[in-house]
N, CA and C of each residue as an Amber inpcrd file, in Angstrom:
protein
   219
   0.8480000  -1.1810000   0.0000000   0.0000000   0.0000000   0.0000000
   0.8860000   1.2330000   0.0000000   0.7040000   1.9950000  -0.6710000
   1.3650000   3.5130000  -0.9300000   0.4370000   4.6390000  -0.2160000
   1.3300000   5.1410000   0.6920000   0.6000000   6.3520000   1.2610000
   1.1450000   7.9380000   1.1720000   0.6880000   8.1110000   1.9660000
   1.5500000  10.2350000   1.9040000   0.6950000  11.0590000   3.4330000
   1.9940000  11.4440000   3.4900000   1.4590000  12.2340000   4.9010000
   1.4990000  13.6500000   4.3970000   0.7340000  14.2420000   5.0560000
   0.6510000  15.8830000   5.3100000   0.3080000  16.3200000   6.8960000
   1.7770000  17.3400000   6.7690000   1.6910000  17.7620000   8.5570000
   1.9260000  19.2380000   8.0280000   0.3850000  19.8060000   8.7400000
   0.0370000  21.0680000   8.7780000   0.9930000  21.8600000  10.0580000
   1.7310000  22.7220000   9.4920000   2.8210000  23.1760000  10.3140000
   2.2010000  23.9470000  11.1880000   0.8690000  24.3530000  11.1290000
  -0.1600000  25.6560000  11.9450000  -0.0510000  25.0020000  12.9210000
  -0.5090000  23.6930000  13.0400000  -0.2160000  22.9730000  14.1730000
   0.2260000  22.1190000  15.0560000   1.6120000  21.6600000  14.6170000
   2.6320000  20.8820000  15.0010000   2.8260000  21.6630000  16.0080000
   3.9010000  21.0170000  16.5880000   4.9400000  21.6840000  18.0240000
   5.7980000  21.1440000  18.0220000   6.6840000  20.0580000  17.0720000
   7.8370000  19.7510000  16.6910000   8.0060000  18.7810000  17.9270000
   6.9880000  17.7960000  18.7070000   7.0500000  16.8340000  19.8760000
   8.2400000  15.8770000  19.4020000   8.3930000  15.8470000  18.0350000
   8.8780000  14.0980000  17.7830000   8.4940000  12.8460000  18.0050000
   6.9330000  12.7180000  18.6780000   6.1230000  11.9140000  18.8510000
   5.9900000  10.7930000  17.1700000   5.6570000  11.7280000  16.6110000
   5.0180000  10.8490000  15.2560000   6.5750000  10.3120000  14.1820000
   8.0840000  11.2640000  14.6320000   9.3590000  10.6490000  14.2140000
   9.4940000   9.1700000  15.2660000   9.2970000   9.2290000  16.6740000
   9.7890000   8.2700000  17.1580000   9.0950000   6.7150000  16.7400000
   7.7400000   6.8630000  16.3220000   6.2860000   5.6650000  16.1490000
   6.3050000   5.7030000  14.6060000   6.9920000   6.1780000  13.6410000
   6.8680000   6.1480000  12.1960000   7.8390000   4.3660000  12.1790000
   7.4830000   3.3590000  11.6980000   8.4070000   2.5540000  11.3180000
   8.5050000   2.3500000  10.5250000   8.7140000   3.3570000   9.3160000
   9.6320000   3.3490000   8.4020000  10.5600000   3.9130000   8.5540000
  10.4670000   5.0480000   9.4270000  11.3070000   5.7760000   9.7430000
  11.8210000   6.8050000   9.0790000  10.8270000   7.5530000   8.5950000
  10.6080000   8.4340000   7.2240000  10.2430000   9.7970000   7.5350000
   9.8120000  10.1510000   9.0120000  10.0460000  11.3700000   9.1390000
  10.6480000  11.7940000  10.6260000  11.4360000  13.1590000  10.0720000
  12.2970000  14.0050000  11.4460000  11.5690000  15.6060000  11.3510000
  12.0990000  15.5950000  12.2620000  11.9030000  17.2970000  12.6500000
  13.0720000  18.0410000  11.7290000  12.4490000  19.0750000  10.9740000
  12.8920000  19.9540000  10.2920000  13.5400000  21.0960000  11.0500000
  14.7580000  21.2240000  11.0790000  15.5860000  21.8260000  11.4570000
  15.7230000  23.4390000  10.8650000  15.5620000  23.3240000   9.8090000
  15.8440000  24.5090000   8.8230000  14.4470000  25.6150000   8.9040000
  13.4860000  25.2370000   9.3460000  12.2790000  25.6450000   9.3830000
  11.9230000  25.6630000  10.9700000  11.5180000  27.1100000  10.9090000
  10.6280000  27.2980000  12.1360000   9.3700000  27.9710000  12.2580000
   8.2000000  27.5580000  12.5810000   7.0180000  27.7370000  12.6130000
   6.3050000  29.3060000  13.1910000   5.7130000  30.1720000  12.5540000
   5.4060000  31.4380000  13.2470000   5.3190000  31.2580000  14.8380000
   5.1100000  30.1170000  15.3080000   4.9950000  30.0830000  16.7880000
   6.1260000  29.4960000  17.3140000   7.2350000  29.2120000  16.6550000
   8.7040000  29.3330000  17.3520000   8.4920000  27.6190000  17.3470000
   8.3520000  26.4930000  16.6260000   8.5640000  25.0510000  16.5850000
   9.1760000  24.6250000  15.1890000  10.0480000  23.9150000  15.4940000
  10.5160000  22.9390000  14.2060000   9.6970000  21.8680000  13.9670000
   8.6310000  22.3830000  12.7310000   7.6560000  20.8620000  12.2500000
   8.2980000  19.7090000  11.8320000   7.4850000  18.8620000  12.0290000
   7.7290000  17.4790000  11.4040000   7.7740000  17.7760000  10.2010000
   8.4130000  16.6460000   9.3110000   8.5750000  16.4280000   7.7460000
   8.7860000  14.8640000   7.0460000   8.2570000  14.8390000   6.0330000
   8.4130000  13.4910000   5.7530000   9.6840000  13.4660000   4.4860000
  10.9670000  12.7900000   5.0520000  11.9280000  12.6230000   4.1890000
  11.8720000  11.6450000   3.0440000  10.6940000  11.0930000   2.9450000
  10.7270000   9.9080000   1.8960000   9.4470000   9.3460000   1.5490000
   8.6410000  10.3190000   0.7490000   7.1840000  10.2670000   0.3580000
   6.7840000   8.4940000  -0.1170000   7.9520000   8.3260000  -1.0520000
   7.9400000   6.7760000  -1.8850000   7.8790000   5.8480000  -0.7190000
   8.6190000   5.7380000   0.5220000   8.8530000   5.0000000   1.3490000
   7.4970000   4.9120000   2.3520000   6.2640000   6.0780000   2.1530000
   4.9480000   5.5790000   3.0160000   4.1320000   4.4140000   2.6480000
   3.7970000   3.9220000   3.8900000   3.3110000   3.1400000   3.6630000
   1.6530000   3.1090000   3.6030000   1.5220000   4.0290000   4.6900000
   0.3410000   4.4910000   4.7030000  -0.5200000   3.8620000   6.1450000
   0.3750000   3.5380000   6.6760000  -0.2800000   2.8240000   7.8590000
  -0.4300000   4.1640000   8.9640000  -0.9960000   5.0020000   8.4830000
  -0.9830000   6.2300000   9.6360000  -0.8570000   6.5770000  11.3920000
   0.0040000   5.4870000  11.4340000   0.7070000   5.4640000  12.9440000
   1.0310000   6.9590000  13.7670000   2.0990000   7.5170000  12.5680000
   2.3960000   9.1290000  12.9300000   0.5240000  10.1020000  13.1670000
  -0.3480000   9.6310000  12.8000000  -1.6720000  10.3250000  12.9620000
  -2.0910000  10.2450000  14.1370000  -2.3620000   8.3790000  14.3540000
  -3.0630000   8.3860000  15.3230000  -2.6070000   8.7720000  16.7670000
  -0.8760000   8.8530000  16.7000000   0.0450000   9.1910000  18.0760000
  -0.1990000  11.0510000  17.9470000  -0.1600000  11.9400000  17.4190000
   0.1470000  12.8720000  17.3770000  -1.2110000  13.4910000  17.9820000
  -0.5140000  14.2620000  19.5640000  -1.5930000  15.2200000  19.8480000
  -2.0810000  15.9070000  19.6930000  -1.7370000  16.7050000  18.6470000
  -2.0730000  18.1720000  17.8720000  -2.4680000  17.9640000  16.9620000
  -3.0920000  16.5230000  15.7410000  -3.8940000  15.7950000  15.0460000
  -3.5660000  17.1550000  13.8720000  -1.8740000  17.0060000  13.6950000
  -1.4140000  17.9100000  12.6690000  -1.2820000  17.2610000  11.5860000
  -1.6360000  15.6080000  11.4630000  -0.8940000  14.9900000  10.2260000
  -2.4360000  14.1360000  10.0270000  -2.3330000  14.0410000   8.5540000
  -3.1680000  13.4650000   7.8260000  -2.3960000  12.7840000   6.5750000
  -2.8170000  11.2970000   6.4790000  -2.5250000  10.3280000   5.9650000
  -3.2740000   9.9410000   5.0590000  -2.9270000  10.0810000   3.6800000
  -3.9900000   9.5790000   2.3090000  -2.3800000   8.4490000   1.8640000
  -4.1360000   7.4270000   1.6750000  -3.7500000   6.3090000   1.3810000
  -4.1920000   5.3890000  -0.5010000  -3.4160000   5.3670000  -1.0270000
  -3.7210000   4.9720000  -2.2950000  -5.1860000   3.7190000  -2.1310000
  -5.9050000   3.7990000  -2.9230000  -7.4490000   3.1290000  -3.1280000
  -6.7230000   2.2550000  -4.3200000  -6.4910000   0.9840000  -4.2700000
  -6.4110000   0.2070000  -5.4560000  -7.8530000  -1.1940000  -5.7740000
  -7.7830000  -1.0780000  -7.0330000  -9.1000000  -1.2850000  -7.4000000
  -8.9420000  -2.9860000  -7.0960000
């Protein structure tokens, strides 16, 4: 299954919650980027590598990430 995350930076807080529970191990905290409210968001380093099992969703308290998952027929 092929998936894709999107983490809305409005509301991250850069916990590392959803880097530590990802096992693919496909996303870190963005370093280079800091959020109008002073946090380094999450990021996903390797779109090809989701799987889509939205683990990083269901852990994350700030329900900043949303997980679309490929529909195969």
């Amino acid at each position: 299954m092929k998936g894709r995350v999107e983490i809305d930076e409005g509301f991250c807080k850069g916990c590392g919650i959803c880097v530590n529970v990802c096992p693919q191990r496909i996303l870190e905290l963005d370093a280079d980027t800091i959020t109008p409210k002073g946090y380094h968001p999450a990021q996903c380093t390797d779109e090809d590598a989701c799987t889509g099992c939205a683990t990083c969703a269901l852990m994350c308290p700030d329900v900043a990430i949303t997980v679309y998952r490929e529909v195969r027929p």
